[in-house]
Backbone as a ProteinNet text record, in pm:
[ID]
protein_1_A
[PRIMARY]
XXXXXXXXXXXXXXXXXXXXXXXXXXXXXXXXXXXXXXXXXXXXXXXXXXXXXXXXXXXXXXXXXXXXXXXXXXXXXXXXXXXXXXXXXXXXXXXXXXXXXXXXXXXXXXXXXXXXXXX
[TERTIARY]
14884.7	14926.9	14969.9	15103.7	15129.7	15037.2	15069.8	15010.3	15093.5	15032	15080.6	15117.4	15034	15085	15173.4	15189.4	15351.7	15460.4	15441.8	15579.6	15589.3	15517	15542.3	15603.9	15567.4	15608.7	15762.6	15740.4	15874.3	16005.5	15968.6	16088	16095	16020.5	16050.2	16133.3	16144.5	16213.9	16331.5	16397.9	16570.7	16598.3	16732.7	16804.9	16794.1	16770.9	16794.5	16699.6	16595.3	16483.4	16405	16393.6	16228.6	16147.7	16039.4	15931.6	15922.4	15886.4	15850.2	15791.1	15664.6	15602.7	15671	15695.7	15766	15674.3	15671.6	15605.1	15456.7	15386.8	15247	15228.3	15375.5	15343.8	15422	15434.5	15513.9	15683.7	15777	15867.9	15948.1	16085.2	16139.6	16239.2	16349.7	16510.2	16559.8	16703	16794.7	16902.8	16949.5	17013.3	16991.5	16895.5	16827.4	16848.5	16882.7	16870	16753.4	16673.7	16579	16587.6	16490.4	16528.5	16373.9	16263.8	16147.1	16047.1	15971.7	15825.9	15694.9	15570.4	15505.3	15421.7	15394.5	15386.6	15180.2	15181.8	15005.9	14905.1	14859.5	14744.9	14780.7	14909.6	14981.4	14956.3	14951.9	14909.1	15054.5	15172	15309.3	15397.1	15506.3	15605.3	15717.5	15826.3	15935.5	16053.9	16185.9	16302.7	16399.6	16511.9	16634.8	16710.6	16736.9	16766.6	16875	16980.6	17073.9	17022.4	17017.5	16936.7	16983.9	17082.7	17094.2	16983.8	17006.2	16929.9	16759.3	16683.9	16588	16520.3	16646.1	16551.3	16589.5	16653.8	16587.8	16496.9	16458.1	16303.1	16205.8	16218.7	16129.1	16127.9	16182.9	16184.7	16119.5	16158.9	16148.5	15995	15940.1	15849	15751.2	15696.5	15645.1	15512.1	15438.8	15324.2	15358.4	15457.1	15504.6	15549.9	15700.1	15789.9	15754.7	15783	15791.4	15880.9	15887.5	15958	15878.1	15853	15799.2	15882.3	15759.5	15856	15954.5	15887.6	15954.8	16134.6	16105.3	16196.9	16327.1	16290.6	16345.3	16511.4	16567.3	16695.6	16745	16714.9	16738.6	16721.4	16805.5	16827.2	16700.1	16581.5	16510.8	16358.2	16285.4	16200.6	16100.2	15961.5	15809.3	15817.1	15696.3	15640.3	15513.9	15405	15309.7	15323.9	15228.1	15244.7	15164.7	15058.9	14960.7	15031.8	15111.5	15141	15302.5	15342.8	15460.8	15405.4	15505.1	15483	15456.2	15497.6	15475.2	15541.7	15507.6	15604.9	15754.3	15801.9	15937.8	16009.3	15930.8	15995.2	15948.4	15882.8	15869.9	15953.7	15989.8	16101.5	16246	16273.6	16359	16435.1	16287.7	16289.9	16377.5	16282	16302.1	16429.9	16509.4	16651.6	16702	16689	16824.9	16780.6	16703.7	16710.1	16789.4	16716.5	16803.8	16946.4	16994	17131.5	17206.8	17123.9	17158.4	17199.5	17084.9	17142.5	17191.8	17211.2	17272.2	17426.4	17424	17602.6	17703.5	17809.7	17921.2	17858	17870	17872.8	17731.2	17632	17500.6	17505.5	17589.2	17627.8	17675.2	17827.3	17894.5	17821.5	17740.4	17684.7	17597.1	17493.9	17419.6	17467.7	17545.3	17556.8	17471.4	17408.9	17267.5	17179.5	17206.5	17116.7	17286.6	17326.8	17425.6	17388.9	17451.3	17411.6	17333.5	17246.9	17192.3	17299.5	17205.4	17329.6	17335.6	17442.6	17479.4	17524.7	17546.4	17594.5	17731.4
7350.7	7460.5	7402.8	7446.2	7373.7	7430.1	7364.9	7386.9	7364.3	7402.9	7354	7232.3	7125.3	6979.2	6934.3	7013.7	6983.1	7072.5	7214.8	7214.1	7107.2	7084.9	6986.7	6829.8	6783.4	6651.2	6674.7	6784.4	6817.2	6853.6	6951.3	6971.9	6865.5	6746.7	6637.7	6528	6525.3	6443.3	6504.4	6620.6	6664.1	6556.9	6524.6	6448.9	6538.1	6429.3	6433.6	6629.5	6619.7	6728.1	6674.9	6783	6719.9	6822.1	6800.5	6955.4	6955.8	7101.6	7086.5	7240.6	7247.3	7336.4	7465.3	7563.4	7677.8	7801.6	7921.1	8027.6	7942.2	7877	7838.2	7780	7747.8	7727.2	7611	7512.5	7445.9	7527.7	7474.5	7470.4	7348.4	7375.6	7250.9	7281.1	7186.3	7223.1	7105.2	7105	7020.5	7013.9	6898.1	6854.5	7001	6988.5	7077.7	7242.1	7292.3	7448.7	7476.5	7563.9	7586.8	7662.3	7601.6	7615.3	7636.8	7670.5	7717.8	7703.3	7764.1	7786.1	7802	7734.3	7773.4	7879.5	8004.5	8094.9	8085.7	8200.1	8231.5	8135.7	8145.3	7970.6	7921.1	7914.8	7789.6	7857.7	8014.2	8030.5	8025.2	8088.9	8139.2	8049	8054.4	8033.8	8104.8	8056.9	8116.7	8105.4	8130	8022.4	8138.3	8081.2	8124.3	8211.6	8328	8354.2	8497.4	8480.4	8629.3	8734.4	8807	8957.5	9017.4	9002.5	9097.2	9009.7	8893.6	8765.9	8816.2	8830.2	8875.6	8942.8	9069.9	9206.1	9203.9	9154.6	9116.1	9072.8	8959.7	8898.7	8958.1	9010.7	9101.2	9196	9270.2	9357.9	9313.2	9201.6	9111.8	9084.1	8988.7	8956.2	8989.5	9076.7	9091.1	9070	8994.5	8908.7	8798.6	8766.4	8610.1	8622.9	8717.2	8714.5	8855.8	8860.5	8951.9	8961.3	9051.1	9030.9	9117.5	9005.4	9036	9131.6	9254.5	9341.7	9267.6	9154.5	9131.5	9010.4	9025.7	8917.5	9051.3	9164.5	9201.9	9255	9214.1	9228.6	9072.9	8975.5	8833.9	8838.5	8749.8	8641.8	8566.8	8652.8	8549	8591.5	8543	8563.9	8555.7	8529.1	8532.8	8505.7	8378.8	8355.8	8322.9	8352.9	8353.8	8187	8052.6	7910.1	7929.8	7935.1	7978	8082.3	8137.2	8234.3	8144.9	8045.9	7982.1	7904.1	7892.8	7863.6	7694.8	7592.9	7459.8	7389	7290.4	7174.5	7228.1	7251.3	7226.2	7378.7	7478.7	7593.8	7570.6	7548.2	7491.2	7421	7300.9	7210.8	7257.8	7355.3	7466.5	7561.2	7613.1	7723.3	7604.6	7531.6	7450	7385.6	7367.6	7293.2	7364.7	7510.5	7610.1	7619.4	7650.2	7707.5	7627.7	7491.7	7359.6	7375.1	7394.9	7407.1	7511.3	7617.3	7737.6	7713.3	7606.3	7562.1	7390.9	7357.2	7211.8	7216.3	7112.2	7143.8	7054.7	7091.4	7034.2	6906.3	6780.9	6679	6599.7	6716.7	6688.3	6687.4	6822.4	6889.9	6826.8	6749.7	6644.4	6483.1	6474.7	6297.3	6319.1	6456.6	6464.3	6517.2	6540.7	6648.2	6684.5	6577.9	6605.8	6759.2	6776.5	6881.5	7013.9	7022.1	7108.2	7212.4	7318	7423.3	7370.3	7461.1	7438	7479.8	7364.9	7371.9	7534.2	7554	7688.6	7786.2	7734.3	7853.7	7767
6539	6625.2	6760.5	6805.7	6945.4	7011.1	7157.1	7275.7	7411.9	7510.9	7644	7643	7600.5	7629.5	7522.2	7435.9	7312.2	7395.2	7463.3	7529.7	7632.4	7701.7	7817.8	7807	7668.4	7639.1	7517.8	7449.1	7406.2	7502	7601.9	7726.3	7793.8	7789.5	7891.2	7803.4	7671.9	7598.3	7567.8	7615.2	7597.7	7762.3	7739.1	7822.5	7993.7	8071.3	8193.3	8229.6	8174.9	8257.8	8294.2	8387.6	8495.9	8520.6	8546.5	8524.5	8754.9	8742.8	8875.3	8921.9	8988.4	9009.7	9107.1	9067.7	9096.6	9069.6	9140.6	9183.7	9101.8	9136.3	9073	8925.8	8894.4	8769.5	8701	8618.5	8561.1	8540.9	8571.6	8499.7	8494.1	8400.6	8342.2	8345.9	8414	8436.3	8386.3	8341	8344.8	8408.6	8435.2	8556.5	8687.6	8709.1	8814.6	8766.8	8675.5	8645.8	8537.2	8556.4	8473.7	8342.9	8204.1	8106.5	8057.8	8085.8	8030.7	8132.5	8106.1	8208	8129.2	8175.6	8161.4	8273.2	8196.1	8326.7	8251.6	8370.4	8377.3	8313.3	8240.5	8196.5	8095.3	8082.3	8016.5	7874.4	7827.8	7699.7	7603.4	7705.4	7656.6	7767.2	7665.7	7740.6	7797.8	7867.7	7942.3	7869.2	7809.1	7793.6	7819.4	7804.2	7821	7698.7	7698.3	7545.9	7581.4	7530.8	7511.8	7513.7	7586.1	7582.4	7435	7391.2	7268	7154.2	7167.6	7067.1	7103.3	7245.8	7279	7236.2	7209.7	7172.9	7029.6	6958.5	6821	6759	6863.3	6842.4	6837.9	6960.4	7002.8	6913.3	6878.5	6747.3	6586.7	6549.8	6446.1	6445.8	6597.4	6556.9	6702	6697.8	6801.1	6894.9	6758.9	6833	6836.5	6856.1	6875.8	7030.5	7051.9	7151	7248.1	7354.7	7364.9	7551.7	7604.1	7776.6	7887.3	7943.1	8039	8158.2	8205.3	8310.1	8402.3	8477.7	8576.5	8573.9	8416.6	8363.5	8265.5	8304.2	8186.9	8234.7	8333.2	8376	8360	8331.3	8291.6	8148.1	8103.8	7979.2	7917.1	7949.3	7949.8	7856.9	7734.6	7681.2	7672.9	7642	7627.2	7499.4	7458.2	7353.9	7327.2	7285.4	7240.8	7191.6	7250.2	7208.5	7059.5	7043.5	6930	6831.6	6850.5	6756.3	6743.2	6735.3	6712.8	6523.9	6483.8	6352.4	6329.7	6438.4	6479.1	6524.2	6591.7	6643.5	6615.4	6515.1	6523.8	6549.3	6535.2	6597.8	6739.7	6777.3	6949.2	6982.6	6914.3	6917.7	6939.3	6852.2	6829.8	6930.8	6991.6	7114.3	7213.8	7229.2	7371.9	7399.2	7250.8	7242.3	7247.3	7201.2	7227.3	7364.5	7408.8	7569.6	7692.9	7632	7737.9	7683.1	7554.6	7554.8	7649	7656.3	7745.2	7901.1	7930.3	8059.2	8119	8009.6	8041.4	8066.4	8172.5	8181.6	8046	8055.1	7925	7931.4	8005.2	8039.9	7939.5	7902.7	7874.2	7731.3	7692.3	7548.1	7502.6	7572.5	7496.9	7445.7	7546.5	7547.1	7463.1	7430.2	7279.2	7160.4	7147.3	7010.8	6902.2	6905.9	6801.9	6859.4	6981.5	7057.6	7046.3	6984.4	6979.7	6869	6821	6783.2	6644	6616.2	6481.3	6378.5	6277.4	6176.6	6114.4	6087.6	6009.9	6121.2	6202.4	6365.9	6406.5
[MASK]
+++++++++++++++++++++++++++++++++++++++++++++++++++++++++++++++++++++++++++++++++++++++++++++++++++++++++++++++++++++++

């Protein structure tokens, strides 16, 4: 079952992020724009996600995902770490999100970190 210290060492191994403490809490940007958080005691996470893509989740699976009030005019989701299915849907979350905010320059030099296959 992930944890806090698998998002933290997974978001630090996509290219060129750095973690840095913001409103009290971990987050993780690339090339300086932010792409996940750990908010309140590190139980859930933050990421970046299409509001229409969001509220599907959220619909779909809802002790997993869900949006927080103060996030809910942003792009942006809640996940339950413990209620993630493992490492590689964590893995998953965290690569689409950094794709969300990495610039071209980042997208092009990895492609391996480019859309999942079948999209």
């Amino acid at each position: 079952m992930p944890d806090a210290d698998d998002v933290r060492r997974i978001a630090l191994s996509l290219p060129d992020t750095t973690e840095k403490i913001a409103w009290s809490m971990p987050t993780f940007r690339v090339a300086g724009k932010m792409f996940a958080t750990l908010p309140e005691d590190e139980t859930s996470l933050a990421v970046r996600c299409p509001k229409e893509e969001r509220d599907e989740l959220v619909l779909a699976e809802p002790d997993k995902f869900w949006i927080a009030d103060h996030e809910a005019q942003f792009a942006w989701v809640r996940a339950r770490i413990v209620a993630l299915d493992d490492e590689d849907e964590l893995r998953a979350i965290l690569a689409d999100s950094w794709r969300q905010a990495a610039p071209t320059r980042l997208l092009d030099a990895y492609p391996e970190l480019g859309l999942p296959q079948g999209e």
